[in-house]
Structure formats: C-alpha cells, structure tokens
C-alpha positions as CSV (number, residue, x, y, z in Angstrom):
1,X,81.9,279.7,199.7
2,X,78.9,282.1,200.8
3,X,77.9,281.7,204.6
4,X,74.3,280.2,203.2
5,X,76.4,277.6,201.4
6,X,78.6,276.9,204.7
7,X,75.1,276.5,206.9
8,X,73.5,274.2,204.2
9,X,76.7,271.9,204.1
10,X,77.3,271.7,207.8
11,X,72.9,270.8,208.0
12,X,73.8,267.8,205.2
13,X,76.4,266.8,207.1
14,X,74.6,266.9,210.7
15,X,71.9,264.9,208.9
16,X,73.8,262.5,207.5
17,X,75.7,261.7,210.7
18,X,72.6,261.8,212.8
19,X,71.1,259.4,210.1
20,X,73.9,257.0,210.4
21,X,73.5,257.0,214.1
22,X,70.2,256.4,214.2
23,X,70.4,253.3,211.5
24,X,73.2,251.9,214.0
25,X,70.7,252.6,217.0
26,X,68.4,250.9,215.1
27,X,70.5,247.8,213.9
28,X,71.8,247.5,217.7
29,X,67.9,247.8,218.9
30,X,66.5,245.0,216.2
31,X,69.3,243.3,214.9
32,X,71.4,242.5,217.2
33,X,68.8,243.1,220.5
34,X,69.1,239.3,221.5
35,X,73.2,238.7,221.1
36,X,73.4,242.6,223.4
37,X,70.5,241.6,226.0
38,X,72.6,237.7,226.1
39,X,75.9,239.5,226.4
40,X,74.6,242.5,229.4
41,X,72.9,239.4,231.0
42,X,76.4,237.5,231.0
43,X,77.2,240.6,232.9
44,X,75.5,239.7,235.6
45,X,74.1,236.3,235.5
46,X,76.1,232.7,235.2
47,X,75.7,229.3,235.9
48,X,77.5,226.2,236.6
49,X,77.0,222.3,235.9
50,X,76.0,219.9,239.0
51,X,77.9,216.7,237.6
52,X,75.8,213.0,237.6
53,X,77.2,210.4,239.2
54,X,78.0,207.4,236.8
55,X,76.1,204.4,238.1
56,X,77.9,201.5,239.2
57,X,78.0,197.9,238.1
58,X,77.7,194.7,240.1
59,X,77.3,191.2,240.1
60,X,73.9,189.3,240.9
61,X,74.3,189.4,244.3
62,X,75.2,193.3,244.3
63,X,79.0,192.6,244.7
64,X,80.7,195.9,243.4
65,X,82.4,195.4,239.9
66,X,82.4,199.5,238.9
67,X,81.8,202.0,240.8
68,X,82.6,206.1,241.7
69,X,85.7,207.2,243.9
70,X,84.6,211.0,245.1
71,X,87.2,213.6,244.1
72,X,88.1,217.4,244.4
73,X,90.2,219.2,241.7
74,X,91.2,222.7,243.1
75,X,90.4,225.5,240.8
76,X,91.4,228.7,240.3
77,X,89.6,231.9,238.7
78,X,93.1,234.6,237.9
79,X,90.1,237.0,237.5
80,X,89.6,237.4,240.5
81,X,93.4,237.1,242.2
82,X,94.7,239.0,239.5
83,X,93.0,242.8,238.7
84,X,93.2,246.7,238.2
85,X,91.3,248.1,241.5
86,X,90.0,251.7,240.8
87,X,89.4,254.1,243.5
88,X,88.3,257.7,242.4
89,X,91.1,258.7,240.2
90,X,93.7,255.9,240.7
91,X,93.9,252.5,239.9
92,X,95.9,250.1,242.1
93,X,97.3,247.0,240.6
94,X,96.4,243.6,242.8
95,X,98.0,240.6,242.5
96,X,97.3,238.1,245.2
97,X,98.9,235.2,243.5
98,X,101.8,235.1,245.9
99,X,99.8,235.3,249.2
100,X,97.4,232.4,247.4
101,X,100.7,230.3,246.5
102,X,102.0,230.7,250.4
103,X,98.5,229.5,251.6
104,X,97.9,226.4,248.8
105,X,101.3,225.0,248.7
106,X,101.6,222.9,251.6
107,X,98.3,221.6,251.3
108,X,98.6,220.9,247.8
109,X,102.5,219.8,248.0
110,X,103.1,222.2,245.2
111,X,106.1,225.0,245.2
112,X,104.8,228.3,245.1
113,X,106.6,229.1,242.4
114,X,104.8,226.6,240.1
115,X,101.2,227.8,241.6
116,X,101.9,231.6,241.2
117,X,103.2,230.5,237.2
118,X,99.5,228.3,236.4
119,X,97.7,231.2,237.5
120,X,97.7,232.9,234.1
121,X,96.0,236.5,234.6
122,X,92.8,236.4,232.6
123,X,92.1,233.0,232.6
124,X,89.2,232.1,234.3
125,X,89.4,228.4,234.9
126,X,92.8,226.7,235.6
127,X,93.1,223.5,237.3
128,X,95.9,223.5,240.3
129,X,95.1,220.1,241.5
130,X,93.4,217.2,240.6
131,X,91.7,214.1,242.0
132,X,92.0,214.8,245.7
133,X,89.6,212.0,247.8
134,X,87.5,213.1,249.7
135,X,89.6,212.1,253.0
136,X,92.6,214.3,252.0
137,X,90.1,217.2,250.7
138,X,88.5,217.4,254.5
139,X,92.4,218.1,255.9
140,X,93.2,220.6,253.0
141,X,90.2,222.6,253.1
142,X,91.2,222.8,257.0
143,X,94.4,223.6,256.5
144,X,93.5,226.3,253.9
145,X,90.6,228.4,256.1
146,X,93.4,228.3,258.9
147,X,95.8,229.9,257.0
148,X,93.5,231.8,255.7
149,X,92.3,233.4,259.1
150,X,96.0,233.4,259.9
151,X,96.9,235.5,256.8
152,X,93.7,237.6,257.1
153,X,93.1,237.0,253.2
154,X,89.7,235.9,251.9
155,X,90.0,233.1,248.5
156,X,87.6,233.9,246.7
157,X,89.6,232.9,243.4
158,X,89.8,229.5,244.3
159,X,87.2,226.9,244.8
160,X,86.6,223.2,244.7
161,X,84.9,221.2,242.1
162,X,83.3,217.9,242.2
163,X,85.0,215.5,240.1
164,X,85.1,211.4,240.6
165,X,87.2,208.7,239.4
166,X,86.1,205.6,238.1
167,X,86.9,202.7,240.8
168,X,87.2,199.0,239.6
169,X,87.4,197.0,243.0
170,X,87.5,193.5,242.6
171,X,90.9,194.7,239.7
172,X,91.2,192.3,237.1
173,X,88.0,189.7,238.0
174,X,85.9,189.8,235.2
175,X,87.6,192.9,233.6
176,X,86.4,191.5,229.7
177,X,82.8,191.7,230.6
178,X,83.1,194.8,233.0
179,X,85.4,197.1,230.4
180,X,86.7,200.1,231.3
181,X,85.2,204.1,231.5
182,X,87.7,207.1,230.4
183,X,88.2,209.6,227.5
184,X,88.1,208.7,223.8
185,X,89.2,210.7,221.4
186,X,87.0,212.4,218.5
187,X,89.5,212.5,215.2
188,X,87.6,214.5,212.7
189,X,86.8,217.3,215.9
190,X,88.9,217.1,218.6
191,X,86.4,219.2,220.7
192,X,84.3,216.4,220.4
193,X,85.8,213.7,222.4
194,X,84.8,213.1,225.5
195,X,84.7,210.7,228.7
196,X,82.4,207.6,228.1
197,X,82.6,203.6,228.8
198,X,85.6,202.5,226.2
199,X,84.7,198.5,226.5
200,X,83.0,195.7,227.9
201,X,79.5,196.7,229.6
202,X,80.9,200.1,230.7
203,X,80.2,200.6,226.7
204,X,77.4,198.7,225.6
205,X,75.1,200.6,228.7
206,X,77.0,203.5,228.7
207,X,73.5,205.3,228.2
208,X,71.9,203.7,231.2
209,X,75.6,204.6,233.3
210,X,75.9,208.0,232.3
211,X,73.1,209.9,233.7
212,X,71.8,213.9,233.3
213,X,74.4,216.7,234.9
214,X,72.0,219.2,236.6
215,X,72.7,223.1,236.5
216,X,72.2,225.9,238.7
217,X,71.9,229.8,237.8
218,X,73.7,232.6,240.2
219,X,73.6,236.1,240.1
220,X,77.3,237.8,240.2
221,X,78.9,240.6,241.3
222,X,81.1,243.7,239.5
223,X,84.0,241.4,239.9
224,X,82.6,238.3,238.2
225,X,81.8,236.6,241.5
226,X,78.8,234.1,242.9
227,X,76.3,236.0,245.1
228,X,75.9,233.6,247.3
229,X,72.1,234.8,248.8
230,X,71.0,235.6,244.7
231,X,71.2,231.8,243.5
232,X,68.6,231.1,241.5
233,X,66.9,228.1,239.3
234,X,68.3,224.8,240.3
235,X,68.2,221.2,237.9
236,X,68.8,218.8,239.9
237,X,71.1,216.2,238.4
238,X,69.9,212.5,237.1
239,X,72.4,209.9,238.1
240,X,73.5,207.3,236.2
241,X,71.4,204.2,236.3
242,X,72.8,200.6,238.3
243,X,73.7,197.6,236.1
244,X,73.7,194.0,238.0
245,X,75.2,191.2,235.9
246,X,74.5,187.5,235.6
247,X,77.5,186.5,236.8
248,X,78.9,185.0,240.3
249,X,82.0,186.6,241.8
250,X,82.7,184.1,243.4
251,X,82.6,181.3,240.6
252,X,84.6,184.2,238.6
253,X,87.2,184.1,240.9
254,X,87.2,180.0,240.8
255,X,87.8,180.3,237.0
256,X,89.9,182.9,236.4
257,X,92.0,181.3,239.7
258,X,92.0,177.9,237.7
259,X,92.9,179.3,234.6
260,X,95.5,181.5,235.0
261,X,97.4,178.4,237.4
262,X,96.6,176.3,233.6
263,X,98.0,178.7,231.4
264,X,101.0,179.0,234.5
265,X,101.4,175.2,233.4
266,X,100.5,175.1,229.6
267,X,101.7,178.9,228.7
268,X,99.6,179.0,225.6
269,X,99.1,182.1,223.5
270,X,95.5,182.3,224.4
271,X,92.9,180.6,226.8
272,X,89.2,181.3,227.4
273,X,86.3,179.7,229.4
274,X,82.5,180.8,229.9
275,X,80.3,179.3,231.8
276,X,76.3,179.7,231.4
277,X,73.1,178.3,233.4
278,X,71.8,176.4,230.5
279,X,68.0,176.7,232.2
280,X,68.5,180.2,231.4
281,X,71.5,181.2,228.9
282,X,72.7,183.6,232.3
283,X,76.9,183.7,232.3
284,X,78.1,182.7,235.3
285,X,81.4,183.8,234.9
286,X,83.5,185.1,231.5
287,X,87.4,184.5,231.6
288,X,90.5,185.4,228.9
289,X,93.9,184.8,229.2
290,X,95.9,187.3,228.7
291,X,94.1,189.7,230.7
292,X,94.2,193.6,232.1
293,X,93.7,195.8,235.1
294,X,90.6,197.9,234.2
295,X,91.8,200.5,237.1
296,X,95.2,201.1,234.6
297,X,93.8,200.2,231.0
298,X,96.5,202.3,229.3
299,X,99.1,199.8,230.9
300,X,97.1,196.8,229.1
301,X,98.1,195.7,225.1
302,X,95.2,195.2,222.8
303,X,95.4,191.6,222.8
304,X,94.8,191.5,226.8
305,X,91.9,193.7,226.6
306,X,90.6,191.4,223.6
307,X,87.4,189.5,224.9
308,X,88.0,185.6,223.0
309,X,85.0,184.4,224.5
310,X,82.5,186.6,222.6
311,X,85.0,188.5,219.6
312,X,87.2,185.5,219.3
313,X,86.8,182.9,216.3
314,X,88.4,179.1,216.1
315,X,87.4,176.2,214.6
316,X,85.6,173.9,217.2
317,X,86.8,170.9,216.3
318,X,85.4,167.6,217.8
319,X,83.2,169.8,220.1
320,X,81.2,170.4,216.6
321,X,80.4,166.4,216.5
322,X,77.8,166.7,219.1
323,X,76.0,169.5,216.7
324,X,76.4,166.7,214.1
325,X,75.4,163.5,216.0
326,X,72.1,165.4,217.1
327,X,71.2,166.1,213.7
328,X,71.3,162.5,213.0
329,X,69.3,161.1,215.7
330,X,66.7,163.8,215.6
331,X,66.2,163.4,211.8
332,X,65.4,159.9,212.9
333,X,68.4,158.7,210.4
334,X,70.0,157.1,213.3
335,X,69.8,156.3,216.6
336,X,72.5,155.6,219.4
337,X,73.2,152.1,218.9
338,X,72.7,152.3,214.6
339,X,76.2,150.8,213.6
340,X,78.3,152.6,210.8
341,X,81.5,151.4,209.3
342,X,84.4,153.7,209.7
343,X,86.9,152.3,207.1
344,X,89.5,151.1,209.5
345,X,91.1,154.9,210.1
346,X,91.5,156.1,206.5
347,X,88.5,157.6,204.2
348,X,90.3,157.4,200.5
349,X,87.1,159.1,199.0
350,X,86.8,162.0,201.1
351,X,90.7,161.6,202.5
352,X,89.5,161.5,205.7
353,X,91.8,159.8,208.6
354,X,90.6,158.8,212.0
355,X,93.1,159.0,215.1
356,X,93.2,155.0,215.3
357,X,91.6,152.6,212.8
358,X,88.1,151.6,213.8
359,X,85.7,149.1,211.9
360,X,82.4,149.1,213.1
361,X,81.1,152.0,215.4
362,X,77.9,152.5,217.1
363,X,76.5,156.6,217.0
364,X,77.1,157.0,220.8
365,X,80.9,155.1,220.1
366,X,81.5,157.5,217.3
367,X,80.6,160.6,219.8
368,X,83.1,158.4,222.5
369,X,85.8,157.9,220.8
370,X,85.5,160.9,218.3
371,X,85.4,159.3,214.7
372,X,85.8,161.9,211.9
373,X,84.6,159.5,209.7
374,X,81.6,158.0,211.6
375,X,80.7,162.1,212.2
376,X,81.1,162.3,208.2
377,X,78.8,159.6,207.2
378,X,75.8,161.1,209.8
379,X,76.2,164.4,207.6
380,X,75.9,162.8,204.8
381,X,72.9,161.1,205.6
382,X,71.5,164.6,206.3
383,X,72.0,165.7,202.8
384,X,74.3,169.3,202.9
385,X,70.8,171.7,202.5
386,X,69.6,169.5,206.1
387,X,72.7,169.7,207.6
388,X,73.6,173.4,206.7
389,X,69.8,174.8,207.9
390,X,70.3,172.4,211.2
391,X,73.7,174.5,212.1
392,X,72.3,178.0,211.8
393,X,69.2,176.2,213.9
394,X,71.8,176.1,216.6
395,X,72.9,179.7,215.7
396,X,76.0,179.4,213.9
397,X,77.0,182.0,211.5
398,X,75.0,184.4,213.7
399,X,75.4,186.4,216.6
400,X,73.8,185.3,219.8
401,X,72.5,189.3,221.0
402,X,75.0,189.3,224.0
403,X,74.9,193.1,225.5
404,X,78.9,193.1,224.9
405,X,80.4,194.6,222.6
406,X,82.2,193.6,219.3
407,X,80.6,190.0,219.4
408,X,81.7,188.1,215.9
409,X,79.2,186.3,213.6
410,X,81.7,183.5,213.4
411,X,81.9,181.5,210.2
412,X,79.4,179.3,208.7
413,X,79.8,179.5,204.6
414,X,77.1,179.2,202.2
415,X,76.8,175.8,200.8
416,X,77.3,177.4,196.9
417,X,80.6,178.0,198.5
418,X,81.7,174.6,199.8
419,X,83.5,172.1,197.9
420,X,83.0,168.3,197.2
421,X,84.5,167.0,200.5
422,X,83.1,170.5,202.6
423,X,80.5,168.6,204.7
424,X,82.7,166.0,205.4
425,X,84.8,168.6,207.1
426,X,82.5,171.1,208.5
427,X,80.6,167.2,210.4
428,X,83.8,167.3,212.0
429,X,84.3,170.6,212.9
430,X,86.9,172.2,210.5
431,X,85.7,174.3,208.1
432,X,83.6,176.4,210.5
433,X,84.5,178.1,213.0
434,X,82.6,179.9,216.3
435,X,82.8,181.8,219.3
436,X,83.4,179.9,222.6
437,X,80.1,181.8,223.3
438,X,78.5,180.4,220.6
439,X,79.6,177.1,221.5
440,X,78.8,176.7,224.9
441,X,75.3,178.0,224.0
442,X,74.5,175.2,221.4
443,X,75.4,172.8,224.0
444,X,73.0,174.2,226.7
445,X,71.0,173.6,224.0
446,X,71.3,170.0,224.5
447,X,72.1,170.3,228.3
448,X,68.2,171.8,228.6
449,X,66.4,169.0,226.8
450,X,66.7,171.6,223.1
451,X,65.9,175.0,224.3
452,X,68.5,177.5,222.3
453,X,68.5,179.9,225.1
454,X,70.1,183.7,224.0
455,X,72.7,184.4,226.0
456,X,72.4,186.6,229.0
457,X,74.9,188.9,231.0
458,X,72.5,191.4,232.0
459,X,70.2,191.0,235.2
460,X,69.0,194.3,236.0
461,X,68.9,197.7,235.8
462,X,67.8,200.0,239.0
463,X,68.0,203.4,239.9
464,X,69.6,205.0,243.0
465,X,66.2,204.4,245.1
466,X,66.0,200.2,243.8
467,X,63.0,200.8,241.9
468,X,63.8,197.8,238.4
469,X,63.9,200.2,235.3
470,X,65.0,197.1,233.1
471,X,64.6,193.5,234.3
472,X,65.9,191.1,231.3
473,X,64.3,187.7,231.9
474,X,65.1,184.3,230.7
475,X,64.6,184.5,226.7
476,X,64.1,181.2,224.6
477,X,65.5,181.4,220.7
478,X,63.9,178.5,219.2
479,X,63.7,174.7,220.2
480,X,66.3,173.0,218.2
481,X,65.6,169.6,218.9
482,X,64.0,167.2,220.9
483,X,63.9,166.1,224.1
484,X,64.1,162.8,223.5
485,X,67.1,163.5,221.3
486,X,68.9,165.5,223.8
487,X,68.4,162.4,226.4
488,X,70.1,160.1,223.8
489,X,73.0,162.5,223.2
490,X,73.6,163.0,227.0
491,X,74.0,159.2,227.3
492,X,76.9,159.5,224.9
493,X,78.6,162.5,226.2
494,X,78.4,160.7,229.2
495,X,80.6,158.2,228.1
496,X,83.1,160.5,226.6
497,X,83.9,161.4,230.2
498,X,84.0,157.8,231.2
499,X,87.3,155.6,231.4
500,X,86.9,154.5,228.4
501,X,85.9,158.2,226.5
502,X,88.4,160.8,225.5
503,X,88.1,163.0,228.5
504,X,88.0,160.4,231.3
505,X,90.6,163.0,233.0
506,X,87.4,165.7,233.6
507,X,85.7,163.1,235.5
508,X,84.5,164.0,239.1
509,X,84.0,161.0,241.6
510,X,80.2,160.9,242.4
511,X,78.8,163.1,239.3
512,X,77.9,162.2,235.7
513,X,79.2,164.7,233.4
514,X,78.7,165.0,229.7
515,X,81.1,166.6,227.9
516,X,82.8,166.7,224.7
517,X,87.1,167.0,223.6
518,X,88.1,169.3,220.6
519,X,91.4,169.2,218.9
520,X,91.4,171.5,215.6
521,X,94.5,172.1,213.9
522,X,95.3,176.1,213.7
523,X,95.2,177.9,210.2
524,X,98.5,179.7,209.5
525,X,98.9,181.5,206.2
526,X,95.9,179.8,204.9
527,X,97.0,176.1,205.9
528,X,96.2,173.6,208.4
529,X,99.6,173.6,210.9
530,X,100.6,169.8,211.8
531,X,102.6,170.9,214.9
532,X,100.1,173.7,216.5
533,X,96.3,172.9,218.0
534,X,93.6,174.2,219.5
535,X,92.3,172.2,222.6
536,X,88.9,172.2,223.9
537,X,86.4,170.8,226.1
538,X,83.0,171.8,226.6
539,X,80.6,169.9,229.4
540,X,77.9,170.2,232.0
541,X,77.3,169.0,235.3
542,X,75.5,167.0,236.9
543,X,74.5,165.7,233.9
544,X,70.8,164.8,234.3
545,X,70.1,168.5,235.9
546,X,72.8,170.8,235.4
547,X,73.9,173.4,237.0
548,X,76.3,175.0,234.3
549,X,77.5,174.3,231.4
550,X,81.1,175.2,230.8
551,X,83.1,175.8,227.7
552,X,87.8,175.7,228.4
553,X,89.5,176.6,225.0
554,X,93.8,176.8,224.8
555,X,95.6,178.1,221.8
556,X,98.6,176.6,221.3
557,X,99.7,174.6,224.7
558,X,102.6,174.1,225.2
559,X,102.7,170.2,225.8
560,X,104.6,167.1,224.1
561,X,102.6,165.9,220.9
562,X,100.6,163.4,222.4
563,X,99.2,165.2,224.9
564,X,98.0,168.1,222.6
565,X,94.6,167.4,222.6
566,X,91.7,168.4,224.2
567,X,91.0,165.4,226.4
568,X,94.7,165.9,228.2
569,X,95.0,169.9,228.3
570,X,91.2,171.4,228.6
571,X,89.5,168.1,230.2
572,X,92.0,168.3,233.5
573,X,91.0,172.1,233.8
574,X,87.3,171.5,233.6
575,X,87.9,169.0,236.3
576,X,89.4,171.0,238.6
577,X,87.2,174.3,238.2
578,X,83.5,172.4,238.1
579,X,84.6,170.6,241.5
580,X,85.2,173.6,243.2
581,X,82.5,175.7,241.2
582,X,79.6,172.5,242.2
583,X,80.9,172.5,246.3
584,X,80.3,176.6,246.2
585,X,77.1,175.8,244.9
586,X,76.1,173.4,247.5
587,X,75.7,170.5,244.9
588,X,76.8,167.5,246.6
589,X,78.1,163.5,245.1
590,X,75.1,161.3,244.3
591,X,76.3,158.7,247.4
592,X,74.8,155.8,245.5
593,X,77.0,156.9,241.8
594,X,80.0,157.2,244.5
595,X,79.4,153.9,246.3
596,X,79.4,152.0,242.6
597,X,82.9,153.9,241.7
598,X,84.6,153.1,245.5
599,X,83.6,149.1,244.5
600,X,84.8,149.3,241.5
601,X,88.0,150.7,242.5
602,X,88.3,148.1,245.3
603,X,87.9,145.6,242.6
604,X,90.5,146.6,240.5
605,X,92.6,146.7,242.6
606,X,92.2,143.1,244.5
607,X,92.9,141.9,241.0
608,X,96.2,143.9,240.7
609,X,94.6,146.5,238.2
C-alpha cells in the first residue's frame, strides 16, 4: 500500500471515530441531558421525608380511643462507616464498624457482633433498632455522645429517624367501631402495600387520619453526607386530621362490662348490643362478643374482630312484630284495642303455632304476649305489596350509611320470590333477617314519634389547631309513620315490659320502658333448628322521652329450654345495663311511677302474694 493510500485510510478512519464521538457527545448532550443533569445533581443534592402524624380518634367528650406513641428507629448508612480513603497515591481501607458496635451496643442491648454483621458495606439504609420511645431515646442518645467523646469518634453513619406507633389506650373498649392501623399487603405488587387503617373507623377515614408527609432538600458532601448549613427548601408536613365519635366511654364501658359478665353466664357463640339516641340516630356505645385487643390485632381470630352489630345478619324474630303492628294501626286497619281471633295456638291454613293457645286478642295484647298469628292476620290486612313497601320504609333490605365498614344490606326478598305462606312469616319475623343496627334504628323510629333517623358514629372532624373541618349533624331519612301511631305502639311496648308482658324481667322500678322480646329459631344447613335460638330484646327508656334506645342480641345461650327466649336471657341484660347507663346520665325514677309500684308491692304482699 502506497504512503498516499496509508494517509487517506488513517484520515477515514480519524473521521469516522471523531464522527462517532461527536454523535455520542451529541446523544449524551440532547438525549439523555435530563437523566445526566438528574444523576450529577444526585451527586450533590438529596432529600429526605418529614413523616405526618396520624391523627387520633376520640369519643364525644375527647376521651382518647387512637392515638400516636413517638418512636426512634436507629439507622445506619455502611457508606459512610465503611469506605476506601484516598490520600495522594494510597488508598486506606476504613472500617469503623467495630468502634460503632462498641459504642451502640449497650445502649441498644445488642452484641456487637450482630451490629458489625447488619451493617452490610454499601447499603445505605439499614435499620439497627426499632421503636425506641421517646423516654428511652433521651438516655441512649446520652449514652452514645458520651461514648462518643470518650472514644474520640464522630457517627456520622448513624442517625435517628422519626417513626410512631399506633397506641390504642382505653385496649379493647369499643375496639369494633375503633379498628385497628398497620400494614396490608398488596398481592398482585408487593411493593405496593403499605401501612393504612385495616378496620373499623381507622379504615373508613383513613383519608382524613393519614395526613401529607413533608420533605426537605440538603446539599451533600464528597462522602454522601448532609451539609448541615446548605439545607435548603422545606414542606412542611400536614398531619393527619382528629376524628371524635358519637359514642360515650363511659356507657361503653357499662355495656361491654355487662355483656361480657352475660356471656360469662350464658357462654353463647355470639352477643351484640348498640345503643343509639333515637332524637338523633348518634351510637352511644357499639359492643360484640367475642372481642380483640386492637394494640395486638394479629393475636385476634377473624370472628373476634367481626363487627355483628353492623356486618352481622339474623332473623329478628318477635322484635319484627312491632314493624308489623305499626303498619296496621297506621294504615288505619286497626287500632290498639281492634280484637282478632288467634285460632286457639294453631293456624292449619298457614301452619302457623302460637306459644300458648289464645282466642281473642286485642292489637296491643298481640304485641304483649307476642302472637304469630295475631301479627299474621295484621299483614294480611296490609296486602303483601303494603306490607313489603312499609318494611323497606323502615330501611330493611338496605344499608343504613353508617361510616363503618362492611355494613350488610341484610335480607328483605322480593315479593315474586315469596311463597303462599311468606308474609305470614316475614309479619313474624322469620323470613327476613337484619342487622342489630338496622333494628335498633327502626325502633328509634318509633321511640321519636316516626323519624327514621340514619345512623351516626361520626361527630366531628378537627385539625391540630380545633378549627371543625367536618361537622356531621343530626340527619332525618324519611318519616315512616305517625306520631299518633308511635304513641299507640309505645302504650303496648309498654306493657310487654309489664308483669304481665314477656319481658317483665327488663323492668326498672320507677321508669316505663317499652321494649320488645325476640326468639327466632337459627338456620342450619338450610333448616329451622328446634333446639338452637336467637334471643333478643330491643327497648328504650324512659319511655315517653328517651334517652337511648338499646338493641341485646345472644346466639345460642346456653340455658335449659324454657328459658331460651328472649324475655329470660336478653331482657335481664337490658335491665341491668339501662339502670346503670340512666344513673350515669343523671336520669332519675319518676317518684310518683315509684310510689304506685311500692303500694302495690305492699299490697301483694298483705294478701300473701
């Protein structure tokens, strides 16, 4: 090859390299300008996340139900403990992991084997310790800068992050309403999970709880570190927002007291009671048996973290008359005294049996003594269209709008699906079934003079200053009947609870309370059971101005035949839980109503009764 041949090849091939430089240069400077400037800025410039503080929850009177436990974890940064030093030609390897282990692990009660092993060189974030308080943090980070000045060595790889813990004070009071805050895992992208409210209101606000983390940007040095003086923009964090609740601690603490000494007694599977201001639909207090711990929620089984009251379905049994009754009267079919014959105890056209055999009963006898059949006939003077559009006037077969979650429709079947004998079932209360909540809120329907209130747990919401953000007022459904009407019921409900009623055991000397038994038998592989119940009572006191209504369900008491009903097992429980519930409140005896029951009771008893 001539030299002219050599010169031209080496120009091509100076070219071509200088042209594939220069499109690189070119690709670098256009293409990929923002992902160099982004990576030479991560160089020099980082930032870190100022957490939000989860609000807290509380009941109406601010009582602490949730709230934040202030926490360290210690972290460490190997980057910065463990490195290659250069100085002019040498490099000097450093590894301060031992003279960090000697320092940490007394403070930390950790070996200092195990602390110079998690400090994996190169990793940048590992977590030495977590959840320290606050009180115990003070006395480390003492003990640390001591040993520190002792030792003549500077940290700079470890720090302390903020961190909380989620503190449930008054334990398991309330702990189905409340819920519980921790992680939940994301199955289709594990990346994804996160730490959020699991149940109860911790969930169903977990927007309003949660808050805005805040962020800060820092300058840092050759080695990765803050420069402290070179901080720069600064979002401030949003906490979380404060829930308050409807309900009363303190007539929480009465009912879940009450209960769990019942189900002590009883030992059912289940038990459940709500109680509601039927002036307003507010919950006063929200019990289940079985129940959890929200403070150890992994400890807890599904079924004791189940909330009954508002998830739960059963058939209400003889609680349902009432709904039924009410139809009548306010139709103008019947009225309170409006005689029907109950076929002596046995139906043969609708196979319907009473508990004892009675001839002719009055409306307010049938709600006394709790006739199927009377209830029957007053559905049937209603027609099944009537009688199915009153039901879902009360709101059955719908949910109520509770801010809980998981609440169930219950079950109110469309009449193309009932059969020929259906409303004489449903009248009674079989056939359909409800949530407690559902229940207790059709009969504060009655308690009211016929307001359907919706049910309400929430009170308030409030940031960290006290200035209202939400304020969830009193909120009227629908009237569903009558005043008049739900005088004229009251009367009889009145009487159930009299000596001659089925739940003359939830009578309180000096009160009137109205109230109504239910015994439904329990479905088990699609039949009726003839040995297992469901007992309830559901009632409000005083009568003529109450102050709560109350709703006691038990699945499955364990008591002789005879006394499974609703009048022997929920009846006694209402007793005991409204008299200590209405002395809290400051509601005292009518002295007149109290006088009348001491002469009677003096009168009995001069004639030997």
């Amino acid at each position: 090859m001539s030299l002219t041949s050599r010169a031209c090849f080496a120009c091509y091939g100076f070219a071509a390299v200088f042209t594939a430089l220069s499109a690189r240069l070119v690709y670098l400077a256009v293409d990929k300008h923002e992902a160099s400037a982004t990576s030479a800025k991560n160089n020099y410039q980082g930032s870190t996340i100022i957490p939000a503080r989860r609000g807290t929850i509380q009941d109406k009177y601010g009582t602490m139900l949730a709230r934040n436990e202030p926490l360290k974890n210690v972290i460490a940064d190997a980057s910065l403990l463990v490195f290659d030093k250069k100085d002019g030609k040498k490099t000097e390897h450093i590894d301060l992991r031992p003279r960090v282990a000697a320092i940490l692990s007394e403070p930390l009660h950790m070996s200092e084997a195990e602390i110079v092993k998690r400090i994996t060189p190169g990793d940048k974030y590992i977590v030495l310790k977590k959840k320290i308080t606050e009180e115990k943090f003070e006395g480390i980070s003492e003990e640390i800068e001591a040993l520190q000045k002792k030792q003549k060595v500077n940290l700079k790889g470890i720090r302390f992050e903020q961190d909380f813990e989620r503190i449930y004070p008054a334990g398991q009071l309330a702990s189905h309403v409340v819920g519980f805050y921790g992680f939940e895992d994301n199955e289709k992208n594990p990346k994804l999970g996160r730490f959020k409210g699991i149940e109860g209101i911790e969930r169903s606000m977990d927007d309003w709880l949660t808050g805005q983390d805040g962020s800060r940007s820092f300058e840092k040095d050759g080695r990765g570190r803050e420069i402290v003086s070179s901080r720069g923009d600064e979002r401030s964090p949003r906490n979380g927002s404060h829930v308050r609740l409807t309900l009363d601690l303190h007539l929480q603490q009465i009912v879940e007291t009450e209960l769990a000494a019942a189900c002590k007694k009883l030992r059912p599977i289940k038990a459940s009671v709500v109680m509601m201001d039927p002036k307003t639909g507010a919950i006063l207090a929200l019990a289940n048996f079985p129940t959890f711990d929200p403070n150890e929620p992994g400890k807890a089984k599904p079924e004791q973290r189940f909330n009954h009251v508002v998830a739960g379905i059963y058939e209400p049994g003889s609680t349902f008359k009432t709904v039924t009754c009410a139809g009548g009267i306010n139709y103008g079919l019947v009225d309170p005294d409006t005689t029907i014959f109950c076929e002596n105890g046995y139906w043969a056209g609708f196979k319907l049996h009473d508990h004892h055999p009675y001839s002719d009963l009055s409306v307010t006898q049938i709600i006394e003594k709790s006739s199927n059949i009377g209830a029957a006939k007053i559905a049937i003077k209603m027609g099944e269209e009537r009688f199915y559009n009153w039901m879902r006037n009360f709101g059955f077969g719908q949910a109520t709008g509770i801010a809980l979650p998981g609440e169930a429709r219950g079950i109110l079947h469309p009449r193309h699906l009932w059969s020929n004998i259906s409303i004489s079932r449903v009248a009674m209360g079989h056939e359909v079934a409800a949530t407690p909540l559902q229940v207790v809120t059709a009969t504060s329907a009655i308690a009211n003079g016929g307001h359907l209130m919706m049910p309400q747990i929430l009170k308030d919401i409030r940031d960290d200053s006290g200035t209202v953000l939400a304020e969830y007022k009193p909120q009227e459904v629908r009237r569903v009947i009558t005043d008049d009407t739900a005088g004229k019921v009251r009367e009889a409900l009145i009487r159930v609870t009299g000596k001659k009623g089925t739940a003359s055991r939830a009578h309180i000397p000096g009160f009137r309370i109205a109230g109504k038994t239910g015994t439904s038998q329990k479905i088990e592989d699609g039949h009726y059971s003839k040995e297992d119940h469901i007992t309830s009572f559901v009632g409000y006191v005083p009568a003529d101005d109450p102050a709560f209504c109350m709703a006691i369900i038990f699945d499955q008491a364990q008591v002789s035949d005879h006394e499974d009903v609703g009048g022997f097992v929920a009846a006694p429980v209402f007793k005991v839980i409204a008299e200590q519930s209405l002395a809290y409140l400051g509601i005292q005896p009518d002295p007149i109503l109290l006088q009348q029951e001491k002469d009677e009771a003096k009168a009995l008893a001069k004639n030997g009764r």
